[in-house]
Each structure stands twice: as C-alpha cells, then as structure tokens.
C-alpha positions in Angstrom: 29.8 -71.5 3.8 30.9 -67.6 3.2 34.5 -66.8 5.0 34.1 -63.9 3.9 35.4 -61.1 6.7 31.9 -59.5 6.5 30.1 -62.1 7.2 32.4 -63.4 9.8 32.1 -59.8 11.5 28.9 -60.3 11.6 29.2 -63.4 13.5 31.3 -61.4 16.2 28.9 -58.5 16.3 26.0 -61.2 17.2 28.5 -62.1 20.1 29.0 -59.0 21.7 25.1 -58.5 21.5 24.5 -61.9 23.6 27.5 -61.7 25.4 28.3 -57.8 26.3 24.8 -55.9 26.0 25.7 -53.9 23.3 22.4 -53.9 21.9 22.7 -50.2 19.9 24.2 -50.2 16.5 24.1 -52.0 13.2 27.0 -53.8 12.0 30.8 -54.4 13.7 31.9 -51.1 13.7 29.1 -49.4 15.3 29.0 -52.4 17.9 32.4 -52.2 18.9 32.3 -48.5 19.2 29.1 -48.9 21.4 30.9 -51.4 23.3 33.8 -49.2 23.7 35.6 -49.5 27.5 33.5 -53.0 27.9 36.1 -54.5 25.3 39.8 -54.3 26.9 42.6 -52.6 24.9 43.8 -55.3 22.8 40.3 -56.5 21.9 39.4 -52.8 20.2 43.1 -52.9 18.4 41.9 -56.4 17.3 38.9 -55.4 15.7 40.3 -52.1 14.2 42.1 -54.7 12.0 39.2 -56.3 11.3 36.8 -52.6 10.4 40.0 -51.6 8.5 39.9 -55.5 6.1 36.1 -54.7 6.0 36.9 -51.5 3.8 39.3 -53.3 1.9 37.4 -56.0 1.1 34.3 -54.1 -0.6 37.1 -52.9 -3.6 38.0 -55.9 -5.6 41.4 -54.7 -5.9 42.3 -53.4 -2.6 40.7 -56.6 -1.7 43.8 -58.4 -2.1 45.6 -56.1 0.1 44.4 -57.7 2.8 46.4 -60.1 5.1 44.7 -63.0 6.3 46.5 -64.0 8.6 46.5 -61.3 10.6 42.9 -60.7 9.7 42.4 -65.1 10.9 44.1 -64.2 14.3 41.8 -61.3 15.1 39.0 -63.0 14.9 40.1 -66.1 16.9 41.3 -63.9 19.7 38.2 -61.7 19.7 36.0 -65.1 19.2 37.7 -66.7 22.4 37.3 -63.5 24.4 33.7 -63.1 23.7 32.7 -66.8 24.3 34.7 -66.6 27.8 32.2 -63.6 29.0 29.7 -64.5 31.3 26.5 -62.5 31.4 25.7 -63.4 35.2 28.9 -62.3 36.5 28.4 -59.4 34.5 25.7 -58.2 36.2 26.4 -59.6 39.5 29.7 -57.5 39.1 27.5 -54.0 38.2 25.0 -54.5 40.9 27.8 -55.0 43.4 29.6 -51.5 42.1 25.9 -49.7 43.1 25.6 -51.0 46.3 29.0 -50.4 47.1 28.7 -47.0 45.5 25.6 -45.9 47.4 27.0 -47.5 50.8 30.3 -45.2 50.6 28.3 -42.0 49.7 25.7 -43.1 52.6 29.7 -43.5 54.6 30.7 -40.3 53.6 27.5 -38.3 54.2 27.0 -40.3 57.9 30.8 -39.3 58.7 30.0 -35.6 57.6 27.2 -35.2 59.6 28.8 -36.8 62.5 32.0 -33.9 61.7 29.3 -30.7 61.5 26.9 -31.9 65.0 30.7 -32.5 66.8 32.7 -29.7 65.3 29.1 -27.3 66.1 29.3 -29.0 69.8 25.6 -31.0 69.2 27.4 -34.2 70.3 
C-alpha cells in the first residue's frame, strides 16, 4: 500500500468530492481552493501543510525536508472532519437559507409597500 502524501491527498480530495460537492478541479490543491469558505479555517491551514509536503515530496532531496508528523496530523484531522460531514444536512441547511432569504425580502418588500400606501395616505 503507497503512504505516499500524494496518494494520500488524493484520498482526501475523493472525500471532499463525496462529502462537500466540490466537484471542479483536479487534484488537492485545486479542490481545496474550490472548496474554499466550505472548509473552516483550520481545515484550509491544514491542508496548506499538506500542498506545501506535496511540492517537497516530487524533489528527492527536498523530500526529506518534510515532517511527517506534522504532515500525519493533517491528514487525520482533515480525514475526521470530512467523514463527520453530512450531505443531507448540507442541503437541508442551503435550502433553508433560500426560503428564509426569499421570505425576508418578500418581509421587507410587504413592509415597504405597506410604508409608501400609508405615508401617501392610500391606507
């Protein structure tokens, strides 16, 4: 079995297809950075270490500049993140946002309305 950290991003980048939607993009890098906001803070620091042992790891040399361990720890917090997401909740959780979106600008609009027809002496 390869441990390789290429082939274990690659592994990661098949989890934030199934688990995220972040279907655009070949490769960890260009998932993460379509991923972008979807990942919290700590998650995109996480896998900076991970693009940054990527690079390192295609020079032999500069491949032993790399620290595992901090390379190991990444990956298992990035690993545990992704599993935990849930792709139901995640779209229960956008649909919700629209409706609620489109019920305070229908609010807003009613309210305005209601202001001009009073304020104009209609009502």
């Amino acid at each position: 079995m390869d441990h390789s950290v290429t082939h274990r991003s690659e592994e990661l980048a098949t989890l934030m297809r199934d688990r995220l939607g972040v279907r655009l993009g070949e490769g960890f890098e260009a998932k993460v950075k379509q991923a972008g906001r979807r990942l919290p803070r700590w998650a995109r620091r996480k896998s900076t270490v991970i693009i940054e042992a990527i690079a390192l790891e295609a020079h032999p040399k500069l491949a032993q500049q790399v620290d595992h361990k901090k390379v190991d720890k990444a990956f298992k917090e990035l690993r545990y993140f992704l599993e935990r997401q849930d792709v139901k909740t995640r779209r229960k959780n956008r649909f919700l946002d629209l409706i609620a979106s489109i019920a305070f600008a229908l609010l807003v609009t009613l309210g305005l309305v209601l202001g001009v027809m009073i304020w104009r002496g209609l009502l």
